[in-house]
C-alpha positions as CSV (number, residue, x, y, z in Angstrom):
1,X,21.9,-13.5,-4.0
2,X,20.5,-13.7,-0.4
3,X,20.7,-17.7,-0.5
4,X,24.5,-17.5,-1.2
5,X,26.0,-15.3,2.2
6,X,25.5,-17.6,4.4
7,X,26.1,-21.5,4.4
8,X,24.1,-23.0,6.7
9,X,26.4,-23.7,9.3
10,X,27.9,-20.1,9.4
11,X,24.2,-19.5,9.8
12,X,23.4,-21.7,12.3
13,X,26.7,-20.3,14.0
14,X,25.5,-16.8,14.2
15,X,21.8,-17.7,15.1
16,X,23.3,-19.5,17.8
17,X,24.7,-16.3,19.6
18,X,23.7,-15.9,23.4
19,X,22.6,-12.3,22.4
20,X,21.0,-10.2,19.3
21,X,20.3,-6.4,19.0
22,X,16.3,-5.9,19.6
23,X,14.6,-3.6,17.0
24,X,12.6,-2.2,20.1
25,X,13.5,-3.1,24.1
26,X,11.0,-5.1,26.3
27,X,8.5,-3.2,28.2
28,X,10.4,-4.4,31.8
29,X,13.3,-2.0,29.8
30,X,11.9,1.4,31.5
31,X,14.8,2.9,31.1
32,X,15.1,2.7,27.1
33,X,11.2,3.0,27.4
34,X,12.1,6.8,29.4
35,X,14.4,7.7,26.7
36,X,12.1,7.1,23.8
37,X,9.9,9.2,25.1
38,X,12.5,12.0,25.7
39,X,11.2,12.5,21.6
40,X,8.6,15.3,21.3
41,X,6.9,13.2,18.8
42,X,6.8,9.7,20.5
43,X,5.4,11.6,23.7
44,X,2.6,12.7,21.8
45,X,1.9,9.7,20.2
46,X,2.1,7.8,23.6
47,X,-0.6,10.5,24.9
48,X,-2.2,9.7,21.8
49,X,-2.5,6.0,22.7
50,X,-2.6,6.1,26.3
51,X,-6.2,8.4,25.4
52,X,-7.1,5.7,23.0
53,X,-6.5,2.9,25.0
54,X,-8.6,4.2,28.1
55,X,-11.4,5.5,26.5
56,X,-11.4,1.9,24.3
57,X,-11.2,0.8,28.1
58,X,-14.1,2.7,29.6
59,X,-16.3,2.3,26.5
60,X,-20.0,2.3,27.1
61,X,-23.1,1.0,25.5
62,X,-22.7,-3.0,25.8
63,X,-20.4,-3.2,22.6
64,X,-18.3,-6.1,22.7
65,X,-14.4,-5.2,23.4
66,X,-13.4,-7.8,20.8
67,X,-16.4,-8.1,18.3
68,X,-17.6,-11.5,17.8
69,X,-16.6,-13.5,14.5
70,X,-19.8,-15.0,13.5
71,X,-20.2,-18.4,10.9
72,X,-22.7,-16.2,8.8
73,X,-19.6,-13.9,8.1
74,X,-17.1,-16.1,7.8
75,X,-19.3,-18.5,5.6
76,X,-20.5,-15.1,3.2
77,X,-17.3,-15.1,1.4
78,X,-18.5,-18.5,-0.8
79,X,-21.9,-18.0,-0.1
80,X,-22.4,-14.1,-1.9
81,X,-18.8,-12.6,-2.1
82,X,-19.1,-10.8,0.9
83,X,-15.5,-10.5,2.6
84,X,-16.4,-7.2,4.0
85,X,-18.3,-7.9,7.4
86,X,-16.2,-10.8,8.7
87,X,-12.8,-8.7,7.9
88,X,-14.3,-5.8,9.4
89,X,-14.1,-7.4,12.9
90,X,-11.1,-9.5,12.8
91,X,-9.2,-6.4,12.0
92,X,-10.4,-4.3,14.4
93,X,-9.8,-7.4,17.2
94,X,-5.7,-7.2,15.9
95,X,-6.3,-3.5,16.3
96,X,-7.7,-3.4,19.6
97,X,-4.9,-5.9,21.3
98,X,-2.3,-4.0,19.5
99,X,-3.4,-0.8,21.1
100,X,-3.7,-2.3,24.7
101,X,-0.4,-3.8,24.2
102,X,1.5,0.4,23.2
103,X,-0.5,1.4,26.1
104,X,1.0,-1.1,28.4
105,X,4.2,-0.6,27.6
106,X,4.0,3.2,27.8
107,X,2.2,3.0,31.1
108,X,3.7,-0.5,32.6
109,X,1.1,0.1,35.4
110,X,-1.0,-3.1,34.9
111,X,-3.5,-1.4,33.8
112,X,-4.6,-2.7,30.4
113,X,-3.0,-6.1,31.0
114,X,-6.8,-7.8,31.7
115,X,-8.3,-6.3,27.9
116,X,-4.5,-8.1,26.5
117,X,-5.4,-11.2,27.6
118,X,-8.5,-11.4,26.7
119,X,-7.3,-10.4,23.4
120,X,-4.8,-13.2,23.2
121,X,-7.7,-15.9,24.6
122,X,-10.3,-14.5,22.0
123,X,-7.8,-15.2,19.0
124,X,-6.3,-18.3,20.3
125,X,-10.8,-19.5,20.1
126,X,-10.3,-18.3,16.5
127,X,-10.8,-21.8,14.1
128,X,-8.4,-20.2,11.7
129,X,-6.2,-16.8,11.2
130,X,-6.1,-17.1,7.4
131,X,-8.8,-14.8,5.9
132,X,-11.5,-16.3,4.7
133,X,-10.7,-15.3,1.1
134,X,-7.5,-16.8,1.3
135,X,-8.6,-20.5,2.0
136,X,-9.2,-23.4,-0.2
137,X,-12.6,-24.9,-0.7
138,X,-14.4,-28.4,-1.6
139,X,-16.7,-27.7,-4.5
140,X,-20.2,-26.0,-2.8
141,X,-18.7,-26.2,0.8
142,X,-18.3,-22.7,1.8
143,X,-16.4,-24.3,5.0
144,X,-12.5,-23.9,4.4
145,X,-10.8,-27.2,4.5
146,X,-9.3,-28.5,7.4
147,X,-6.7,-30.8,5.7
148,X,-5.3,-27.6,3.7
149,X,-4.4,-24.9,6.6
150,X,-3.6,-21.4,4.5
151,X,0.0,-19.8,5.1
152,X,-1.8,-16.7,4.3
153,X,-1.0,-13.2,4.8
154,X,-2.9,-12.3,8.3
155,X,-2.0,-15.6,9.9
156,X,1.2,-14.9,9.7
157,X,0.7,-11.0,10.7
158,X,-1.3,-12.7,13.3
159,X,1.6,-14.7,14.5
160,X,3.9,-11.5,14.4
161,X,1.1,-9.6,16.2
162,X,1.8,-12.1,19.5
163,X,5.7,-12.5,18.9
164,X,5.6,-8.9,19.2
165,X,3.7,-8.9,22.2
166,X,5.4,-12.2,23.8
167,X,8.6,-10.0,23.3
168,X,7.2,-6.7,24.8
169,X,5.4,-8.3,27.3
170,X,6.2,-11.7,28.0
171,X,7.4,-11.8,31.9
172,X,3.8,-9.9,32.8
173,X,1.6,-12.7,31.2
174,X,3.7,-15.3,32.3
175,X,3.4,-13.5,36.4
176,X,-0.6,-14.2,35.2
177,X,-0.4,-17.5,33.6
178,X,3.3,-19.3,31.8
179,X,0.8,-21.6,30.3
180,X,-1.0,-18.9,28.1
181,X,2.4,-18.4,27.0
182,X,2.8,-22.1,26.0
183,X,-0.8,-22.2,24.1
184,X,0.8,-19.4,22.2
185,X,4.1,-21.0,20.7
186,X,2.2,-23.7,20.0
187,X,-0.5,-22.0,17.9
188,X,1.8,-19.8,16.3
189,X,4.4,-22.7,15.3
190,X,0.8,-24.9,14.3
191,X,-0.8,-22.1,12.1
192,X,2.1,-19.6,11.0
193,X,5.7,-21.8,10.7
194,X,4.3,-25.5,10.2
195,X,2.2,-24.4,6.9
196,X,5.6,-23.4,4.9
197,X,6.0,-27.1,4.3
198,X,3.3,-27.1,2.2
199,X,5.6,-24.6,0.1
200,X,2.6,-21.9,-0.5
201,X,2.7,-20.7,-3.5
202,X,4.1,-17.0,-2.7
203,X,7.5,-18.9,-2.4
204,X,7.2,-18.1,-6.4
205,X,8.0,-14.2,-5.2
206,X,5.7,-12.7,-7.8
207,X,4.5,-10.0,-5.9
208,X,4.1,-8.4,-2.3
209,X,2.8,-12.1,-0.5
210,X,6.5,-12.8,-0.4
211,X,8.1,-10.5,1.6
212,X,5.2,-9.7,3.3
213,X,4.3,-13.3,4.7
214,X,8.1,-13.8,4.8
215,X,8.5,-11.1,7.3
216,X,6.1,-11.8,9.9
217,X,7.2,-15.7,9.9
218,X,10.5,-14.9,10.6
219,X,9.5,-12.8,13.4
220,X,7.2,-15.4,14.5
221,X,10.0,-17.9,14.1
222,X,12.6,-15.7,16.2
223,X,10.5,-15.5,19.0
224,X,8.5,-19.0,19.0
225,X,11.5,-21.3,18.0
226,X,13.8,-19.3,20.3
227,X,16.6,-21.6,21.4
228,X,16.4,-23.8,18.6
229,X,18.9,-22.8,16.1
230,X,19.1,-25.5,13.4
231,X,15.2,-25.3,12.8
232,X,15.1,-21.1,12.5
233,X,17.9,-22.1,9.8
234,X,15.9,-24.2,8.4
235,X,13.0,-21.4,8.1
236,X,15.5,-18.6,6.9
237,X,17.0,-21.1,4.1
238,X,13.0,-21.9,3.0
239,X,11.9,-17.8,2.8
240,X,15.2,-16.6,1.2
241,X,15.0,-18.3,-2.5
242,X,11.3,-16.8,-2.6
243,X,12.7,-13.3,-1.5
244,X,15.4,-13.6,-4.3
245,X,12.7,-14.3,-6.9
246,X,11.0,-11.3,-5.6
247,X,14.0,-9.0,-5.7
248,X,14.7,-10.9,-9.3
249,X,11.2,-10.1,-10.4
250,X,10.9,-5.7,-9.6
251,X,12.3,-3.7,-12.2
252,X,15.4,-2.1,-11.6
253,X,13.8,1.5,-11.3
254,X,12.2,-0.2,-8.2
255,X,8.8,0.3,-9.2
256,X,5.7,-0.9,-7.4
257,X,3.4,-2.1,-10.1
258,X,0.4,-2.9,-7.5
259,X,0.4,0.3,-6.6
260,X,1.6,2.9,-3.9
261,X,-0.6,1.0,-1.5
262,X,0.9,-2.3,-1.7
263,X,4.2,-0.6,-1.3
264,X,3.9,-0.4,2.3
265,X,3.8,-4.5,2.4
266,X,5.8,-4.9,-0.3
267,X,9.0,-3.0,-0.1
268,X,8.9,-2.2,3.3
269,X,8.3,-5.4,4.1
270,X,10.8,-6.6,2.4
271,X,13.0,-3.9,4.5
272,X,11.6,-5.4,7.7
273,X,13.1,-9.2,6.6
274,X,16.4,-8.2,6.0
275,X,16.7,-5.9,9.1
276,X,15.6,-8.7,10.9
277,X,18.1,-11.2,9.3
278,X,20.9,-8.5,10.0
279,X,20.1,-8.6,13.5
280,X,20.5,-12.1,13.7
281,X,23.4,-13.0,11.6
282,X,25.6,-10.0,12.8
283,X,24.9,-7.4,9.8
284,X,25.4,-10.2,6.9
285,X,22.8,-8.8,4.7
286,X,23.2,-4.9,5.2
287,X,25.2,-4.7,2.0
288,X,22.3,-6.1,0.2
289,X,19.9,-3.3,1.6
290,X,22.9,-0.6,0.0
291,X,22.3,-2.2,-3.8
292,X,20.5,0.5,-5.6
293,X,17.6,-1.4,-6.7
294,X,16.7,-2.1,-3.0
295,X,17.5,2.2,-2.7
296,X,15.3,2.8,-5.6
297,X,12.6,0.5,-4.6
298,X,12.3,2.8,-1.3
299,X,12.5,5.6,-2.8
300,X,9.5,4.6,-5.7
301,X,7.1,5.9,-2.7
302,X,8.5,9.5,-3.2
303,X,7.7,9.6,-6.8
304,X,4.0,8.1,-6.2
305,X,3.6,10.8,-3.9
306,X,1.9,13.4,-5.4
307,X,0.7,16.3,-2.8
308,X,-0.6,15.8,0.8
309,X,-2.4,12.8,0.9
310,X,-2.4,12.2,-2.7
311,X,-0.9,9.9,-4.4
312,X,-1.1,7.6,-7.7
313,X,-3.7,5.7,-7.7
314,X,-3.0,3.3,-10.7
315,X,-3.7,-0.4,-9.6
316,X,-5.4,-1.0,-6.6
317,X,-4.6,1.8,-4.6
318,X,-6.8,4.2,-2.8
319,X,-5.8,7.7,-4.2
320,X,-6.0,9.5,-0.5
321,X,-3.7,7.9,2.1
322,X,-2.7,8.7,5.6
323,X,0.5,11.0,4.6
324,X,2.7,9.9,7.9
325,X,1.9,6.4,7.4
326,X,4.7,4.0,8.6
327,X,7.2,6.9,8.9
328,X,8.8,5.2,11.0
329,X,9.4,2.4,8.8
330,X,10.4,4.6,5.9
331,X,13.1,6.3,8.2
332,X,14.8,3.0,8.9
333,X,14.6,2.0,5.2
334,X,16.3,5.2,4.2
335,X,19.2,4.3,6.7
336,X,19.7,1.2,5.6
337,X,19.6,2.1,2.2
338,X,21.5,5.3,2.3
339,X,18.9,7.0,0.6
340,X,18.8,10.8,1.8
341,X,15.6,11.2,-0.5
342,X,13.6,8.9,1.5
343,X,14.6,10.3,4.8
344,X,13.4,13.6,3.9
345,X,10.7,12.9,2.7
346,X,10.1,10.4,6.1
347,X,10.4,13.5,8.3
348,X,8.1,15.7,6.1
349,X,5.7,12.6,5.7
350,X,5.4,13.4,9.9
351,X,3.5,16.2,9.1
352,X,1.5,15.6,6.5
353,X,4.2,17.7,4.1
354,X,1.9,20.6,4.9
355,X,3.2,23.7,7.2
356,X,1.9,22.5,10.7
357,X,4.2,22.7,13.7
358,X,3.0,19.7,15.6
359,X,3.4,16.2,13.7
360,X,0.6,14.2,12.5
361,X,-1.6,11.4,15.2
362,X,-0.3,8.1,15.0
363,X,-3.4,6.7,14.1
364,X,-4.1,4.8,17.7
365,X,-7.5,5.0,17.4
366,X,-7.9,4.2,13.8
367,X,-8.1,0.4,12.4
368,X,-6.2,-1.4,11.2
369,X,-3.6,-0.9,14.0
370,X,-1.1,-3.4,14.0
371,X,1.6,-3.9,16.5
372,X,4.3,-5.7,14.9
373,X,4.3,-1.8,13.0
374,X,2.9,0.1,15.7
375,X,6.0,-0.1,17.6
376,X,8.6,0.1,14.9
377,X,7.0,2.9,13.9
378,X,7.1,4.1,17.5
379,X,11.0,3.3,18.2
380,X,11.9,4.5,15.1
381,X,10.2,8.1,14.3
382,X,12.3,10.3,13.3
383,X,13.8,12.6,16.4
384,X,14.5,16.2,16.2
385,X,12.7,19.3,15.3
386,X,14.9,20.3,12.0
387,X,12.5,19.7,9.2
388,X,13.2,18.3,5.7
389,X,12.0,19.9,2.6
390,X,11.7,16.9,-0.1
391,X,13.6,17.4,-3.5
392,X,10.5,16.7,-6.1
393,X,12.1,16.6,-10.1
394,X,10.3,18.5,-12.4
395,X,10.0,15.0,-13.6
396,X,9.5,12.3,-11.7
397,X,10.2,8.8,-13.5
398,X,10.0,5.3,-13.5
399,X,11.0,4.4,-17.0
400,X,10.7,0.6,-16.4
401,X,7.2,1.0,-15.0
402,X,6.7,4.0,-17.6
403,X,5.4,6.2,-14.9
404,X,5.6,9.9,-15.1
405,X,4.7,13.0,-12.8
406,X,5.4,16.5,-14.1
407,X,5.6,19.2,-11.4
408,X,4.9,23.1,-12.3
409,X,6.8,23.9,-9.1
410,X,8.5,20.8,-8.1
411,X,10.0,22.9,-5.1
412,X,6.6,23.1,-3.8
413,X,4.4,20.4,-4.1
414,X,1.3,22.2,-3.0
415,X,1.2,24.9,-5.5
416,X,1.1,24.8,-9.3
417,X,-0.1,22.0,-11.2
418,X,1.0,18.1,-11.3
419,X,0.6,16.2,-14.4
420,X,0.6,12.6,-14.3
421,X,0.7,10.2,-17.1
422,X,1.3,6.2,-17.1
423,X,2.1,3.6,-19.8
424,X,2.6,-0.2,-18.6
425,X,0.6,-2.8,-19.5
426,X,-3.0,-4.6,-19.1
427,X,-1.3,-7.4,-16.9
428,X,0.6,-5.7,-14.2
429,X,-0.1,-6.6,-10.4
430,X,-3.5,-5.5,-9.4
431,X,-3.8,-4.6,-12.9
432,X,-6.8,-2.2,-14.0
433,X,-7.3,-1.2,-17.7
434,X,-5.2,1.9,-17.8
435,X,-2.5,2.3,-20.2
436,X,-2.4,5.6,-21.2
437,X,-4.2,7.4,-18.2
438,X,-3.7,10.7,-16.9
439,X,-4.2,12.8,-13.9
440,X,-4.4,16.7,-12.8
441,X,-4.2,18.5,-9.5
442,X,-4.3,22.5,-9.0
443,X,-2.4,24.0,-5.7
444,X,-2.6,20.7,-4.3
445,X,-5.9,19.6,-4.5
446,X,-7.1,16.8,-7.1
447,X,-9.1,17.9,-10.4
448,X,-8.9,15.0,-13.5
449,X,-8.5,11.5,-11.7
450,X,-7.8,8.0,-11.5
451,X,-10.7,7.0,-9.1
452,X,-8.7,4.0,-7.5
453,X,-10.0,0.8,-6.5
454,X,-13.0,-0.6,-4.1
455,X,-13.8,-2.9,-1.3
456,X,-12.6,-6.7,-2.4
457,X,-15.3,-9.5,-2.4
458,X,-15.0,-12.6,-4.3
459,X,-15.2,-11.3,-7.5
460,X,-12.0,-8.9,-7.0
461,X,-9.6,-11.2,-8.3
462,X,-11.3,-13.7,-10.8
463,X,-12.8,-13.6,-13.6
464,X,-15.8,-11.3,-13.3
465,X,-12.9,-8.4,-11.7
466,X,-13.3,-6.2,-15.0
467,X,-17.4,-6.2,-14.5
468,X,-16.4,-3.3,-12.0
469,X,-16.4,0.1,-13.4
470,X,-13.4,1.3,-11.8
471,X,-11.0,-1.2,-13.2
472,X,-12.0,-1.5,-17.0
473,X,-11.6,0.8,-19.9
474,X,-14.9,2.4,-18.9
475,X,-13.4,4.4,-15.6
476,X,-10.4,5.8,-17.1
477,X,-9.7,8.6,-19.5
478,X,-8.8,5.9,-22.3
479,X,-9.8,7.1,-26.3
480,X,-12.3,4.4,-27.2
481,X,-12.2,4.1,-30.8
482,X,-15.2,3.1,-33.0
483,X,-16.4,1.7,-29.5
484,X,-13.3,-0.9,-29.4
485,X,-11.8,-0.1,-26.2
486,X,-8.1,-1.5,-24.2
487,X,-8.4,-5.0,-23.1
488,X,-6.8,-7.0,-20.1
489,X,-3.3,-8.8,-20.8
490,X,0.3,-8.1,-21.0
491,X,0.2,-7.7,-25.0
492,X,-1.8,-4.6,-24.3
493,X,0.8,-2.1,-23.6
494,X,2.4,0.9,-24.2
495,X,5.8,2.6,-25.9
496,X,7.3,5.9,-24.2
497,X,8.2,8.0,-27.5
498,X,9.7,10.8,-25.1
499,X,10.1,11.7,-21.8
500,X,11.5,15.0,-20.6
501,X,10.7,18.0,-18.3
502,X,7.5,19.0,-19.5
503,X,6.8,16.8,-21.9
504,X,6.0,13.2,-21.9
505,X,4.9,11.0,-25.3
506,X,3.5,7.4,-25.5
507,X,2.3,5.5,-28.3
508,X,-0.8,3.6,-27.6
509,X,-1.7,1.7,-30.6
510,X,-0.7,-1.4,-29.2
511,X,-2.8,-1.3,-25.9
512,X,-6.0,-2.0,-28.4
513,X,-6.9,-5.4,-29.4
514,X,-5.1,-6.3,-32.9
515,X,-8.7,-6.0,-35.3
516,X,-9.3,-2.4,-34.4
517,X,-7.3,-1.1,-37.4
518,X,-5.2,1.5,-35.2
519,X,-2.2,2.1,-36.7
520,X,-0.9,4.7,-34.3
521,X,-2.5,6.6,-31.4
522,X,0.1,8.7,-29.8
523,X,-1.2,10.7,-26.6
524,X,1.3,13.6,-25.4
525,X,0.9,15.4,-21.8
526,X,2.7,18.5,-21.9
527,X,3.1,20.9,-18.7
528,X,3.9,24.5,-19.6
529,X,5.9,27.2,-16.8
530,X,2.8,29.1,-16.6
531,X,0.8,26.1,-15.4
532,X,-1.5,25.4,-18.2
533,X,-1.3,21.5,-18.7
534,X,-2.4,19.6,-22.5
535,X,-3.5,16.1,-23.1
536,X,-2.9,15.9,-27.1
537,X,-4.3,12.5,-28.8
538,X,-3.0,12.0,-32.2
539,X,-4.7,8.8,-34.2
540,X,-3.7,7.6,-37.5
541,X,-6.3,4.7,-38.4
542,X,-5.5,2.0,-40.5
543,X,-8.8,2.0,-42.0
544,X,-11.9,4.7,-42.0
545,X,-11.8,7.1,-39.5
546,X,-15.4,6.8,-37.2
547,X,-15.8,8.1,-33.4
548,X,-14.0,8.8,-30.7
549,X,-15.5,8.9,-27.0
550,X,-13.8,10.2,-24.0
551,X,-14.5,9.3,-20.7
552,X,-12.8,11.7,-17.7
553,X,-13.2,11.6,-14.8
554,X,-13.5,15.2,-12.1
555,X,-13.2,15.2,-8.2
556,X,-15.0,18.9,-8.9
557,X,-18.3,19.2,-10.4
558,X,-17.8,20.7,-13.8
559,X,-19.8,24.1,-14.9
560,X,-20.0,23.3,-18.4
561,X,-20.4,27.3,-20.5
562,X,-22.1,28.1,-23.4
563,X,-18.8,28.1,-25.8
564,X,-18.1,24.7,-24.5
565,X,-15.4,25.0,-22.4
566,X,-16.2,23.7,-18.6
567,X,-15.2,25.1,-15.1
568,X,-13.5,22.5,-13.2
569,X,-12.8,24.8,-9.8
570,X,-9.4,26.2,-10.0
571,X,-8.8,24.9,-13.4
572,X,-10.4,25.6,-17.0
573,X,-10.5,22.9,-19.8
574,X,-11.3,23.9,-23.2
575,X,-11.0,21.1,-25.9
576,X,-10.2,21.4,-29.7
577,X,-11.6,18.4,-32.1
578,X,-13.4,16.8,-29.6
579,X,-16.3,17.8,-27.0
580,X,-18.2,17.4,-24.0
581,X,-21.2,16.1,-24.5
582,X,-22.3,15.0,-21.1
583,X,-22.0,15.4,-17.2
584,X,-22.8,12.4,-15.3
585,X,-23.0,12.5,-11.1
586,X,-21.8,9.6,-10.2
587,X,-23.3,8.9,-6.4
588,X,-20.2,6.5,-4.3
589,X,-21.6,3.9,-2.1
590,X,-18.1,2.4,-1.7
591,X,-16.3,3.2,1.3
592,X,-13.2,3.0,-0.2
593,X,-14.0,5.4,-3.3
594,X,-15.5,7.6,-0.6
595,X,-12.8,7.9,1.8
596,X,-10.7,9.4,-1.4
597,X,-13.6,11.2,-2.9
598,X,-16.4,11.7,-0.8
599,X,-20.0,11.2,-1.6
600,X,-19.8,11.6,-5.8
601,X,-17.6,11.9,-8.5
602,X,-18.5,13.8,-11.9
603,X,-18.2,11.9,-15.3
604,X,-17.7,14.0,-18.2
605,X,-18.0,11.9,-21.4
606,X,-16.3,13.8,-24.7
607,X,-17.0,12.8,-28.3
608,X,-15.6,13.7,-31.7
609,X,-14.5,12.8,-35.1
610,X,-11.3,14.3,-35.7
611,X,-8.0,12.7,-35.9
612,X,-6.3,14.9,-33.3
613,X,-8.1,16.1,-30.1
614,X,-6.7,18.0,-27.5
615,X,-7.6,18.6,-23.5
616,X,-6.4,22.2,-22.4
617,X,-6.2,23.0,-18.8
618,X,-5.6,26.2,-17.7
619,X,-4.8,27.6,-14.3
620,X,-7.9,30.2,-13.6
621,X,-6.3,32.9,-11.8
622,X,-7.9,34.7,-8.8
């Protein structure tokens, strides 16, 4: 599709144009600068930065401005798993220079131009951009080889990171020094464009690498390899069959199977390549943007959104994200796409959906910050006052994913109940053992959950990744029969029986392993107009009937009555063929488990012996 607009010489032709449009004007531009911040919302956020910025500035205490990368960190990954502490501080040095770098171009007074290059000289004394997770090893040598150079993700961010600032503020560091500008190119070319000839292997577009990595080179290539037409062609014609095996690969109801969190740097991303292609080749891949899988694949962030900050957290998402992330972004998508959905829900997503006046921080202060989105998000907020009221279905679904939200009062998302239930398979992208779970929230607020995913080490993604509680059949609200319990792999799945308002049926039987003598296990989530929510299990066993257990998991602690039924704060659950038998505190020592849930989560294990149980949860009325 993308590979067959342009022939190489029509696209060497339109690279070769003396000008393109900019996605964001230089900072020397002070008078596109003054009228972006005629916008009430970018003048708060350029407060919001300018505060950051000086108060990063005029820090005190002796910490470092840019933390130091030490070998012990960078070694830890091979040595115990640890990816944590070294990741922790090359973030927060991107996050640091990107924030200097908004500042400056708010203020263009100078001021923050000393912390930018010292930014740009301490990653320039970096070894290597690629994380060290992302490297390849000798056997025992935790050093990552110098004769393999990684075209990972955050070297190519990394490379965007400077082409943004080269473009913003390219004249000022060349007043201090037009070598420092030359060092850069040539880094940038060495460690960001030079790898693709290796042909990494997210030029298989299987999943978000590809149009992230894909991206952030072609900015990196647009603003390092400027002048050179023939060899940006060159690029473009290497990152466009990977993109159309990424396109190729989504389903066509544009859901994100690794989750709402990897939407951002998946479908956005993808967003960000052809706008940037447009821009370049004089609009010849808009109509691409208009297909309605592109539309829907925006617009599968809407239906992951639950309430507030809450959203799915199936895969390896974090259930509680920052609501107005990248609604800057998710503005431009929706006018690319035509998708009045997504631009409602952009503008709403501006203030945390909630009923404040003033819009959401930008999240200057908060890492990571990074500037190649920093200042798209910046240049194109949404203007104006007028809010948006998103248009939730009473049903929101992605059939091809088989993911399902039922809304009590879909016209307002923090009231009522929201039902969530998701079918799939044991091998999807960031896959955790979860075919079949559900979720509940009351009036906005989170009851029955899908606890989301951890901090990544080594282990995250080999074969030790289902040890961790979170991501096998253990920490979800899966029916383990006779103690045989879902398994990892794309035979594991489920069928969607039904799927209406208010009712939504799978069949499970297939999501066990074939010797487990289920012949059917049919779970049903119905959501009545009062508000009362049931989770029905119905097994037919191919052999003698034995146990079932139960596990579910509560973001309240449960007050568990004598008749059996438990307290679960706005919400009651009394059961039928099955029971509690236990309350576990689970204690989180995770930061990312905590930032969602805070300090604990509450386990409630249920056992029984009947073929049908059922879960009733019932609105307790004040």
């Amino acid at each position: 599709m993308l590979k067959e607009i342009l022939s190489r010489t029509e696209l060497i032709e339109r690279l070769n144009a003396p000008e393109h449009p900019r996605c964001y004007p230089p900072g020397s531009d002070r008078a596109r600068w003054a009228r972006l911040l005629d916008s009430p919302v970018r003048r708060a956020w350029a407060e919001e930065y300018l505060r950051a910025a000086r108060q990063l500035k005029d820090r005190r205490g002796g910490e470092p401005l840019y933390p130091q990368l030490s070998a012990a960190d960078a070694l830890a990954f091979i040595r115990n798993g640890n990816r944590v502490d070294y990741e922790a501080g090359y973030f927060l040095r991107r996050s640091r220079l990107s924030l200097f770098t908004m500042a400056e171009c708010i203020s263009w007074s100078g001021e923050f131009l000393p912390e930018i290059i010292e930014g740009i000289w301490q990653l320039l004394g970096e070894l290597y951009w690629a994380l060290p997770a992302h490297c390849s090893y000798l056997p025992g040598d935790p050093m990552p080889r110098r004769d393999k150079p990684a075209a990972d993700l955050f070297a190519a961010e990394t490379g965007a990171i400077l082409a943004d600032l080269v473009n913003l503020l390219g004249g000022k560091l060349a007043e201090e020094s037009p070598e420092l500008v030359n060092w850069l190119r040539a880094t940038v070319i060495e460690r960001v464009i030079d790898p693709l000839k290796f042909e990494p292997w997210w030029f298989g577009g299987a999943n978000n690498w590809t149009p992230w990595c894909s991206a952030n080179v072609l900015d990196a290539a647009f603003t390092f390899l400027n002048g050179e037409p023939v060899r940006q062609a060159q690029i473009i014609e290497m990152l466009l069959g990977p993109n159309d095996r990424f396109i190729a690969n989504y389903p066509e109801d544009g859901g994100c199977d690794e989750g709402p969190g990897y939407f951002q740097v998946s479908a956005l991303c993808l967003m960000q390549f052809l706008d940037e292609l447009n821009r370049r080749t004089d609009n010849a891949y808009l109509d691409v943007m208009r297909q309605p899988k592109l539309r829907n694949m925006g617009e599968y962030i809407v239906k992951a959104h639950l309430t507030g900050p809450w959203f799915l957290s199936s895969s390896d998402s974090t259930a509680k994200m920052t609501p107005n992330a990248n609604a800057g972004l998710l503005a431009r998508y929706a006018e690319l796409s035509g998708s009045e959905l997504l631009a409602s829900y952009a503008r709403e997503a501006l203030y945390g959906f909630g009923p404040r006046r003033e819009p959401l921080p930008c999240g200057a202060e908060k890492s990571p910050l990074k500037l190649n989105d920093a200042i798209r998000n910046f240049c194109w907020a949404p203007a104006g006052d007028a809010r948006r009221k998103v248009r939730y279905p009473a049903l929101g679904a992605l059939p091809d994913l088989q993911l399902f939200v039922l809304r009590e009062q879909p016209e307002n998302e923090f009231r009522g109940t929201i039902l969530t239930l998701k079918g799939g398979h044991n091998a999807e992208g960031h896959n955790h053992i979860d075919v079949g779970q559900f979720e509940l929230f009351r009036d906005g607020a989170p009851v029955i959950v899908d606890t989301g995913t951890m901090c990544y080490d080594r282990f995250t993604f080999n074969e030790r990744r289902y040890e961790r509680w979170c991501y096998n059949a253990e920490g979800h609200n899966l029916p383990q029969i006779n103690g045989v319990v879902q398994l990892d792999g794309g035979e594991y799945k489920a069928t969607v029986l039904a799927a209406e308002p208010g009712c939504v049926e799978l069949e499970l039987c297939d999501a066990y392993p074939a010797g487990s003598r289920i012949a059917s296990l049919i779970r049903k989530a119905e959501l009545c107009p009062d508000g009362a929510a049931t989770i029905t299990d119905t097994l037919r066993p191919a052999g003698i009937a034995g146990t079932v257990r139960l596990p579910l998991y509560s973001a309240v602690e449960p007050v568990k009555r004598p008749d059996g039924s438990c307290r679960l704060g706005s919400v009651e659950l009394r059961t039928e063929g099955i029971a509690v038998e236990s309350v576990e505190v689970i204690e989180l020592t995770d930061s990312r488990l905590i930032h969602s849930w805070g300090s604990r989560l509450y386990k409630l294990v249920l056992t029984g012996k009947q073929p049908e149980w059922k879960l009733l949860f019932s609105p307790v009325r004040s």
